[in-house]
N, C-alpha and C positions, 0 to 999 in steps of 0.2 A: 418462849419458843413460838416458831411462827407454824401455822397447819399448812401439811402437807399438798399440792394441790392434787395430788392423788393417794391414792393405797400403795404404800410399798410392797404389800406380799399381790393386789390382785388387779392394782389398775386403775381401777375405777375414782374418779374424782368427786372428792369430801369437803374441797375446803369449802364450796358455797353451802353447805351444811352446819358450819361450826357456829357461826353468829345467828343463826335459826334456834342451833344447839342451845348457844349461851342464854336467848330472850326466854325460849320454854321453860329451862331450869328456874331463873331466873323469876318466873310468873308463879312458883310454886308448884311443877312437874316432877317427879324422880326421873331419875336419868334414864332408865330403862324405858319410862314411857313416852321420855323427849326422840327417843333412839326409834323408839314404834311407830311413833307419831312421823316422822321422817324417815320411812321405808327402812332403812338403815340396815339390813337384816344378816351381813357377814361379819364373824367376829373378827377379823382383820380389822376391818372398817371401824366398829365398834371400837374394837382396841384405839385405836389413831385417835379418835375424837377424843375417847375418856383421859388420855394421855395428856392433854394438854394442859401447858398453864401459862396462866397470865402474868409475865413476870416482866410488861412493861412500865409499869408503877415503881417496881424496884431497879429499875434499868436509870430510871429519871433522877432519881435521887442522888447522884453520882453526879460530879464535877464535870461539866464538858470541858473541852480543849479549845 
């Protein structure tokens, strides 16, 4: 699924946040403090990012045309 380029319930634009999201996590951060770390502070917001996943790994796998 691809991120949103904003918040569906408040507006505000998240997607240049996600791949910030993903290297914190990533370096060994809980998500709560990737989310701190990156002002991040409505749970709308919040929700969107955590929501996400990477399922273009499995999208490739699959025979093209």
């Amino acid at each position: 699924m691809i991120i949103p380029i904003r918040c569906f319930s408040c507006g505000k634009p998240i997607a240049h946040l996600y791949p910030k999201f993903k290297k914190l996590v990533e370096e060994g951060k809980s998500q709560k403090e990737a989310l701190d770390e990156l002002g991040t502070k409505r749970y709308c917001c919040r929700a969107q990012i955590l929501g996400q996943s990477d399922t273009l790994e499995l999208v490739n796998k699959f025979k093209k045309f």
